[in-house]
N, CA, C and O atoms as a printed pandas DataFrame, in Angstrom:
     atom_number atom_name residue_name chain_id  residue_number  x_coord  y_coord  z_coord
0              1         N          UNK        A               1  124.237   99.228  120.803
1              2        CA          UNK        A               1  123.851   98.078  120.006
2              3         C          UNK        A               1  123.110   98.560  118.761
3              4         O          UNK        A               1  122.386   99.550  118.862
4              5         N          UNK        A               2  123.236   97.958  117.650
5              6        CA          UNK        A               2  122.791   98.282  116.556
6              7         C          UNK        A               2  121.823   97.460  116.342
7              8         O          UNK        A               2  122.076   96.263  116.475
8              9         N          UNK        A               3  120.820   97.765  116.058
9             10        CA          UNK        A               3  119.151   97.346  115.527
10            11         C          UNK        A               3  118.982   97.295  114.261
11            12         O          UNK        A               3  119.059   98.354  113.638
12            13         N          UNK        A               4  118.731   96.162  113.614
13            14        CA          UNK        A               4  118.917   95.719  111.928
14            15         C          UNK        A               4  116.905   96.822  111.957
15            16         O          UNK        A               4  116.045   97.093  112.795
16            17         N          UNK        A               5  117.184   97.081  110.267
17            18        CA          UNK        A               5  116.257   97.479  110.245
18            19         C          UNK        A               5  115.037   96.699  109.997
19            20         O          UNK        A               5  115.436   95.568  109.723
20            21         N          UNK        A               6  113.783   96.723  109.953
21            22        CA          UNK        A               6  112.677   96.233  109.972
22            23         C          UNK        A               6  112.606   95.947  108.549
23            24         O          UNK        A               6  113.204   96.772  107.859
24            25         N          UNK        A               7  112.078   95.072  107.974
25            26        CA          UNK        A               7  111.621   94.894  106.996
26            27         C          UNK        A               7  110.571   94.491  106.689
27            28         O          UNK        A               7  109.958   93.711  107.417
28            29         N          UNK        A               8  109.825   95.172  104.861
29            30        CA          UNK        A               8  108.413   95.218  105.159
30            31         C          UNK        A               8  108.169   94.584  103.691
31            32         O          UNK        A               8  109.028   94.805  102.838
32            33         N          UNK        A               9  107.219   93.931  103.411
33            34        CA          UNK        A               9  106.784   93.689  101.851
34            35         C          UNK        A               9  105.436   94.187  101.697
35            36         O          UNK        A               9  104.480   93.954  102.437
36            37         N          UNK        A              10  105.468   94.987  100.524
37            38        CA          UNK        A              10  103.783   94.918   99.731
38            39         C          UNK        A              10  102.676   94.247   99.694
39            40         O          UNK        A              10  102.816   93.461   98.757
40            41         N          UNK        A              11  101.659   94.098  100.163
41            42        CA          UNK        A              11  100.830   93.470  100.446
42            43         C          UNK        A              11   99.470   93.707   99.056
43            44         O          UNK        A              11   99.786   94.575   98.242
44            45         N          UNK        A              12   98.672   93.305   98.905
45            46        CA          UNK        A              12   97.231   93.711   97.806
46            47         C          UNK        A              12   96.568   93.090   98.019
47            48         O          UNK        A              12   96.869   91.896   98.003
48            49         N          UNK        A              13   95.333   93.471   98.332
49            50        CA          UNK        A              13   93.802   92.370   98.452
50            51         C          UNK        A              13   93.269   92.476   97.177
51            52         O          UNK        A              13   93.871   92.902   96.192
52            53         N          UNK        A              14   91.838   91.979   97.230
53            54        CA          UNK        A              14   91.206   91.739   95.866
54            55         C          UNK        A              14   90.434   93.104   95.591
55            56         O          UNK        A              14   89.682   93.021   94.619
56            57         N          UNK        A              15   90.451   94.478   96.297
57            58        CA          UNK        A              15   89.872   95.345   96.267
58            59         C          UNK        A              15   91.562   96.407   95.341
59            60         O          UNK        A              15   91.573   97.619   95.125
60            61         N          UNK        A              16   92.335   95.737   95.118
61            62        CA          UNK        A              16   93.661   95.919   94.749
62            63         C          UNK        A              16   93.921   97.610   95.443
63            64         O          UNK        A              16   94.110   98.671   94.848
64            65         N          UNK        A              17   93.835   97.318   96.880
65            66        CA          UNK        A              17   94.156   98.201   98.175
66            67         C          UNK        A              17   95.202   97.478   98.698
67            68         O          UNK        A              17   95.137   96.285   98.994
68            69         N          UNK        A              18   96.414   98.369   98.844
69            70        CA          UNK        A              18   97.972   98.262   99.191
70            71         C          UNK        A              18   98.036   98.041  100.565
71            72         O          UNK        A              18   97.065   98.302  101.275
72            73         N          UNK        A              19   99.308   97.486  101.123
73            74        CA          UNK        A              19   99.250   97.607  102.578
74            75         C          UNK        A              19  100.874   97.573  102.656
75            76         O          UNK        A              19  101.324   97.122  101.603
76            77         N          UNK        A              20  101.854   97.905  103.564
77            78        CA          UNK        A              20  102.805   97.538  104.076
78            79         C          UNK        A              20  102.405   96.440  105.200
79            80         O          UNK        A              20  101.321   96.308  105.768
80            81         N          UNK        A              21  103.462   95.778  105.337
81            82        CA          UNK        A              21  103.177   94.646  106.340
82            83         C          UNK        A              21  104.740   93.966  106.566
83            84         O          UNK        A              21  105.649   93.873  105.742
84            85         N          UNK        A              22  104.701   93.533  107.980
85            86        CA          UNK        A              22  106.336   93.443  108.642
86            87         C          UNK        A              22  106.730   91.913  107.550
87            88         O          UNK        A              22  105.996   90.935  107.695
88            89         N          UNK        A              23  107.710   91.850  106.679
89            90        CA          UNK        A              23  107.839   90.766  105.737
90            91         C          UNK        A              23  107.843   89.325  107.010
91            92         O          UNK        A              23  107.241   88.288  106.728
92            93         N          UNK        A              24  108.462   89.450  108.127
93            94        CA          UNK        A              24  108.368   87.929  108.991
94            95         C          UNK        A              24  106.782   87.687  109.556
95            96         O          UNK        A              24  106.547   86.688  110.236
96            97         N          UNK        A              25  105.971   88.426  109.310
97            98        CA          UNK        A              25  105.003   88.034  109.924
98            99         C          UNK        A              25  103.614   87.888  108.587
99           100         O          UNK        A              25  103.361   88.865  107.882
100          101         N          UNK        A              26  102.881   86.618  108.430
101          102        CA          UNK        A              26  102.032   86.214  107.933
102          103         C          UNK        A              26  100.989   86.895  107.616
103          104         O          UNK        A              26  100.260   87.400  108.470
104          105         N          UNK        A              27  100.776   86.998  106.270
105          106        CA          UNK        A              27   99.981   87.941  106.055
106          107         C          UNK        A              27   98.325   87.587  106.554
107          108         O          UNK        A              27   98.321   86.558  107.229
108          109         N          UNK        A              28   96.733   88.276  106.360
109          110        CA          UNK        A              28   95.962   88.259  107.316
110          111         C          UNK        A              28   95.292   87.604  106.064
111          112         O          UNK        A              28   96.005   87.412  105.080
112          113         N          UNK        A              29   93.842   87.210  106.025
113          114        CA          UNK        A              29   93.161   86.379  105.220
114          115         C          UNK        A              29   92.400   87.458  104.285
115          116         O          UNK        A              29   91.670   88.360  104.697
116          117         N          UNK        A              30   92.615   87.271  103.394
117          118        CA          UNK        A              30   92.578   87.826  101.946
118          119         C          UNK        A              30   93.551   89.272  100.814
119          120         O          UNK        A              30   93.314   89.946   99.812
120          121         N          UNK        A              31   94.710   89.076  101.854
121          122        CA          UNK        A              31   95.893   89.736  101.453
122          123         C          UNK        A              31   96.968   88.775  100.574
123          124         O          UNK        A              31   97.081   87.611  100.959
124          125         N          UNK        A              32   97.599   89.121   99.649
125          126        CA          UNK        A              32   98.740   88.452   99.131
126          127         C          UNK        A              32   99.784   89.512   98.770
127          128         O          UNK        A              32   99.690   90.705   98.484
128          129         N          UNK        A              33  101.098   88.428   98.914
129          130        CA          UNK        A              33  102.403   89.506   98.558
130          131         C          UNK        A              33  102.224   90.125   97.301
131          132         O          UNK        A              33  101.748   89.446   96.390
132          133         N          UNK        A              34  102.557   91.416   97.087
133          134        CA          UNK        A              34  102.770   91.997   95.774
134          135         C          UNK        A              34  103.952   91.861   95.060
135          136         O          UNK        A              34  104.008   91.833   93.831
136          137         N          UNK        A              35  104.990   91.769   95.889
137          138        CA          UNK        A              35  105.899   91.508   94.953
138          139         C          UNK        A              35  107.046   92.066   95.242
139          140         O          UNK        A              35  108.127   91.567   94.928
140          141         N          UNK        A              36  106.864   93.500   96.068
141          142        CA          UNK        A              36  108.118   94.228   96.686
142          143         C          UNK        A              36  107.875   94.295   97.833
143          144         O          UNK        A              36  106.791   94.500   98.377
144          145         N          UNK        A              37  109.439   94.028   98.518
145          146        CA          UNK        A              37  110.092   94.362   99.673
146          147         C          UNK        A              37  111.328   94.851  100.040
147          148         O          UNK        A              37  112.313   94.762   99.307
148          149         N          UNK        A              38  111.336   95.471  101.366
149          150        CA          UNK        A              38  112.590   96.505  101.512
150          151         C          UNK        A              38  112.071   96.909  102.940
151          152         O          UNK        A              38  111.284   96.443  103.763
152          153         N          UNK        A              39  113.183   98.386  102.794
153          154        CA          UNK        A              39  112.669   99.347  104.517
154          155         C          UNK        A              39  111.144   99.427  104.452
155          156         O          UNK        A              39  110.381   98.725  103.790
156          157         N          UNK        A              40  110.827  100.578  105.400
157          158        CA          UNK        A              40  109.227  101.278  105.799
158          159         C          UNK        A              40  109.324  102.199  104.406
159          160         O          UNK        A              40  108.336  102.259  103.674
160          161         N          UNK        A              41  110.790  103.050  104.006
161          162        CA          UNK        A              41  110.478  103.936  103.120
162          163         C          UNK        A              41  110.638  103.994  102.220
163          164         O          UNK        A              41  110.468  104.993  101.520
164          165         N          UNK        A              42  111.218  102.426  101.723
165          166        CA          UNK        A              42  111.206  101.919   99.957
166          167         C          UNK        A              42  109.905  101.485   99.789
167          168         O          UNK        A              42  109.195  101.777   98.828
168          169         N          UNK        A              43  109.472  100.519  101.086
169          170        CA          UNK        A              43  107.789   99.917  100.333
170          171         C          UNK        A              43  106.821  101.524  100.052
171          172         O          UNK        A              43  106.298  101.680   98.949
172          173         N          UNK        A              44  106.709  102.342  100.863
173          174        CA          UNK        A              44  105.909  103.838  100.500
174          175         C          UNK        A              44  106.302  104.212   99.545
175          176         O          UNK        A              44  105.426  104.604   98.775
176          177         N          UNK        A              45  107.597  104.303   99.098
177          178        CA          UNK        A              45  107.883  104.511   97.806
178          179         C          UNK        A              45  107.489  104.109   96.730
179          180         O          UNK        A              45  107.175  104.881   95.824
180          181         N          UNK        A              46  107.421  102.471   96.608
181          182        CA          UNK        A              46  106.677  102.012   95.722
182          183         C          UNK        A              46  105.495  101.444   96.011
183          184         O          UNK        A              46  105.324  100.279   95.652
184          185         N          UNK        A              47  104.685  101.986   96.552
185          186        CA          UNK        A              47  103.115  101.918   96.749
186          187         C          UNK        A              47  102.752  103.143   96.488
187          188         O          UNK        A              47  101.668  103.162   95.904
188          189         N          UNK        A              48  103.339  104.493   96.733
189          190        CA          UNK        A              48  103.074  105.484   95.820
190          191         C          UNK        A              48  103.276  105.377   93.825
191          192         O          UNK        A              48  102.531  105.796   92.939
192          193         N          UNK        A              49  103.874  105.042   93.792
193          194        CA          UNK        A              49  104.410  104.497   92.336
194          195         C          UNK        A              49  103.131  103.576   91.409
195          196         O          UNK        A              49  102.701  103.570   90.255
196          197         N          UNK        A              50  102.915  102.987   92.451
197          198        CA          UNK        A              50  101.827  101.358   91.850
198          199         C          UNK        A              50  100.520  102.076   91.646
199          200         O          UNK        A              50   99.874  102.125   90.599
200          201         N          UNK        A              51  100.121  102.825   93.224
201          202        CA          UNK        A              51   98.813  102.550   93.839
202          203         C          UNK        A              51   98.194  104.259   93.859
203          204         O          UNK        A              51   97.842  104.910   94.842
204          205         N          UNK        A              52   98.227  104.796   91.956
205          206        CA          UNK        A              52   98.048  106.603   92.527
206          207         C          UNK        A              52   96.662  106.703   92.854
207          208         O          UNK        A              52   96.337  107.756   93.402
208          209         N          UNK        A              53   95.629  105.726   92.616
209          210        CA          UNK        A              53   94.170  105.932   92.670
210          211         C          UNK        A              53   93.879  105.012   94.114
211          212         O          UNK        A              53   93.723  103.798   93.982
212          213         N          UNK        A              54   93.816  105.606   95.434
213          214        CA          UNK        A              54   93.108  104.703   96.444
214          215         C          UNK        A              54   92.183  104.425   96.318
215          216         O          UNK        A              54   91.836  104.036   97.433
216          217         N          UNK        A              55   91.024  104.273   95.365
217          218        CA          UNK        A              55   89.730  104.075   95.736
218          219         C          UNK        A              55   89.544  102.771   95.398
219          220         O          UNK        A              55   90.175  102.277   94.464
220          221         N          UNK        A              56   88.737  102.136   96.056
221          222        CA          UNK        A              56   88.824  100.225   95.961
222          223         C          UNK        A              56   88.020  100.442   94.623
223          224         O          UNK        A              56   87.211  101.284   94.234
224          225         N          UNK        A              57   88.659   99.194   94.037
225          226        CA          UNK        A              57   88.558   98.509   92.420
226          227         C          UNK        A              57   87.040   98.352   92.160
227          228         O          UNK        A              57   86.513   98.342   91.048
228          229         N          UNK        A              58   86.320   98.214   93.541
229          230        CA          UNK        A              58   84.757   97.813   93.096
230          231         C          UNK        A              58   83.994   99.414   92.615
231          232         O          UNK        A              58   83.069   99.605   91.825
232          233         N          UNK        A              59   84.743  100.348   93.382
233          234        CA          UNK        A              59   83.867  101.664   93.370
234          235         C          UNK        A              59   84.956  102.269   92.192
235          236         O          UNK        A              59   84.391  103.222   91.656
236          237         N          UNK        A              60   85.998  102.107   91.734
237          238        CA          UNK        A              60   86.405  102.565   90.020
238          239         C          UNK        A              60   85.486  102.132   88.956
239          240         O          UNK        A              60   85.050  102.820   88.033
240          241         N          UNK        A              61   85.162  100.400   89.319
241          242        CA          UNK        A              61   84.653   99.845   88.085
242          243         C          UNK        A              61   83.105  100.466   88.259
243          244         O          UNK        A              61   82.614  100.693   87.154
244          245         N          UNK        A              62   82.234  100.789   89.357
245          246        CA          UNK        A              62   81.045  101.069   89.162
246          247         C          UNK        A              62   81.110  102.632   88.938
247          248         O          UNK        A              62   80.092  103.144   88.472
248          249         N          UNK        A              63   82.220  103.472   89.225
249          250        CA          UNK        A              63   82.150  105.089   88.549
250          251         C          UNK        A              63   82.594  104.879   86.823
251          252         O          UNK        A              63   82.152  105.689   86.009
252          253         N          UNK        A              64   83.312  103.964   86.461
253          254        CA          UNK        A              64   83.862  103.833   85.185
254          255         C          UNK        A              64   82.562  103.052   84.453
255          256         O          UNK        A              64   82.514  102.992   83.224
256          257         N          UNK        A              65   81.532  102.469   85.278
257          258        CA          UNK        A              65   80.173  102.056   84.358
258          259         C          UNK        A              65   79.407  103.430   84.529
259          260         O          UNK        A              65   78.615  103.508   83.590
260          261         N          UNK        A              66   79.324  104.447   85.270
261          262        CA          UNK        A              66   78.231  105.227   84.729
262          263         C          UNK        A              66   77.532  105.327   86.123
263          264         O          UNK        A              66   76.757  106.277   86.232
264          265         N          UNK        A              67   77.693  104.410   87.336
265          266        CA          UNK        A              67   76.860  104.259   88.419
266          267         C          UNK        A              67   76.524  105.361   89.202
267          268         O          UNK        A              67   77.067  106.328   88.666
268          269         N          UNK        A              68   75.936  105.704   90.151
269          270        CA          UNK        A              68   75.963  106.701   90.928
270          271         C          UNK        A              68   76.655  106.101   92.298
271          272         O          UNK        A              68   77.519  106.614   93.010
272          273         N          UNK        A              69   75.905  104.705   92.435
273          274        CA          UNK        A              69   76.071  103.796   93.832
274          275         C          UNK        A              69   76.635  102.887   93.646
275          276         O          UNK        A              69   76.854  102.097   94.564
């Protein structure tokens, strides 16, 4: 028997931190779709592409002011 493959869409919170997530199942509370979907190894593909800096948006904007903390 043949098994369709899984499919996954892009996910982004407000910390604009990526997620894969199974596209039939509802995303969790404070996630929204990004915009792409596909296999497990097109969404990695383009979440490498989008997302080259992991560090959450709050700790860029306070190293990009000068902060220490």
């Amino acid at each position: 028997m043949n098994t369709p493959a899984l499919r996954y869409l892009v996910a982004v919170n407000d910390e604009e931190q990526h997620a894969l997530w199974p596209a039939e199942t509802p995303l969790p509370a404070g996630w929204r779709p990004e915009g792409f979907s596909g296999t497990e190894e097109e969404c990695v593909a383009h979440v490498d592409q989008v997302w080259p800096d992991i560090r959450p948006l709050s700790l860029r904007r306070r190293l990009a002011a000068g902060e220490d903390r």
